[in-house]
Each structure stands twice: as structure tokens, then as C-alpha cells.
VMD Tcl script that draws the C-alpha trace (Angstrom):
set ca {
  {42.21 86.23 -27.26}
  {45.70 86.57 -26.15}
  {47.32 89.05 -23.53}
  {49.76 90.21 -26.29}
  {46.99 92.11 -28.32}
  {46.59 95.59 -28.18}
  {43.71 98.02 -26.02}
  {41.07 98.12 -27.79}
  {38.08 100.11 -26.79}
  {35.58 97.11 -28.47}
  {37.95 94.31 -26.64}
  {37.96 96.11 -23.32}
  {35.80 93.57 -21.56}
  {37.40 90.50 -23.16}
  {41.30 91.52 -22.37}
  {39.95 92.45 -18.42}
  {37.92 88.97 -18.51}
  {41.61 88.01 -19.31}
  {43.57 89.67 -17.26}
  {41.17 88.18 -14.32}
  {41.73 84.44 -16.06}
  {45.51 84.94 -15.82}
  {45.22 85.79 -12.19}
  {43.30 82.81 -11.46}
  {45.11 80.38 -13.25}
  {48.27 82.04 -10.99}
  {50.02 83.96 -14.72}
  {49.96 87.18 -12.23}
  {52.96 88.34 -14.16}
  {50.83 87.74 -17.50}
  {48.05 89.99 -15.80}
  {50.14 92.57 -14.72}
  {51.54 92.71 -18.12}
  {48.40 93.12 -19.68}
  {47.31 95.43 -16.95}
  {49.63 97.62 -17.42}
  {48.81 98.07 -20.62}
  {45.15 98.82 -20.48}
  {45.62 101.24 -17.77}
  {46.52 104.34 -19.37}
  {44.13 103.51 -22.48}
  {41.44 103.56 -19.98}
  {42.93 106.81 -18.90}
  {42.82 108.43 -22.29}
  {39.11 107.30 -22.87}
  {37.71 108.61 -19.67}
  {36.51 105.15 -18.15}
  {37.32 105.65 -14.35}
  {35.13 103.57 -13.38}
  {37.48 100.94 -15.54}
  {40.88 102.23 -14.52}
  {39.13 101.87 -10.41}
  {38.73 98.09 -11.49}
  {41.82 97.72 -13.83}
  {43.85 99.27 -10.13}
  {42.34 96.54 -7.76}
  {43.57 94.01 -10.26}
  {46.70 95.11 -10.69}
  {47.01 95.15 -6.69}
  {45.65 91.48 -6.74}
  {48.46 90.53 -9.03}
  {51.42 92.38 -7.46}
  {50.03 90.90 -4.27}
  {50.00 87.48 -5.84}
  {53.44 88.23 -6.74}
  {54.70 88.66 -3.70}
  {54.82 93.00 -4.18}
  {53.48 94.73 -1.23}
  {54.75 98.22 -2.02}
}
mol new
graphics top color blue
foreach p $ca { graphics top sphere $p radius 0.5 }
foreach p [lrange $ca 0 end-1] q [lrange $ca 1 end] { graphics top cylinder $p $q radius 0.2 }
display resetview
């Protein structure tokens, strides 16, 4: 698994697992990336209870990149 692939409804868990690995190995700009990109297909399929977590882990990563806005 790589953060390059693309959203994928059946890889949904595995790229967030990801995105939260990236973050703790201190890639925040990796997680964001990835992030940012599962974000509005989480959107699309209805999953707010996704794009609630996929949010707080986008803050944790802006936050780990020194972003407070």
C-alpha cells in the first residue's frame, strides 16, 4: 500500500490506517497528501462518519506541520 494510490471504497480502511502511519512516523505532509485526497471521495459516498475522522486527521497533520489556521 502506498499513499500515491487512488480512493477506493474497498481500500478505505487501509489508505486511513496509512494516512495515520504517516503521521506517526512524522510524513505529516505524506498524510495530508493522502488526506486530501480521500476527503471528498468520502464526501461523494456519504460516509460522514469517515470524512468526521478523515477532518481530525487532517488537523493532526497540519498541526504537526506547524499550520494552526
Amino acid at each position: 500500500m502506498t499513499a500515491d494510490l487512488s480512493p477506493s471504497y474497498a481500500r478505505e480502511y487501509e489508505q486511513v490506517t496509512l494516512a495515520r502511519y504517516l503521521l506517526a512516523l512524522g510524513d505529516a505532509r505524506a498524510a495530508r497528501l493522502l488526506l486530501e485526497r480521500l476527503v471528498p471521495f468520502a464526501k461523494r459516498g456519504g460516509r460522514q462518519g469517515v470524512v468526521a475522522e478523515l477532518a481530525l486527521l487532517l488537523a493532526l497533520a497540519f498541526d504537526a506541520m506547524g499550520d494552526s489556521s
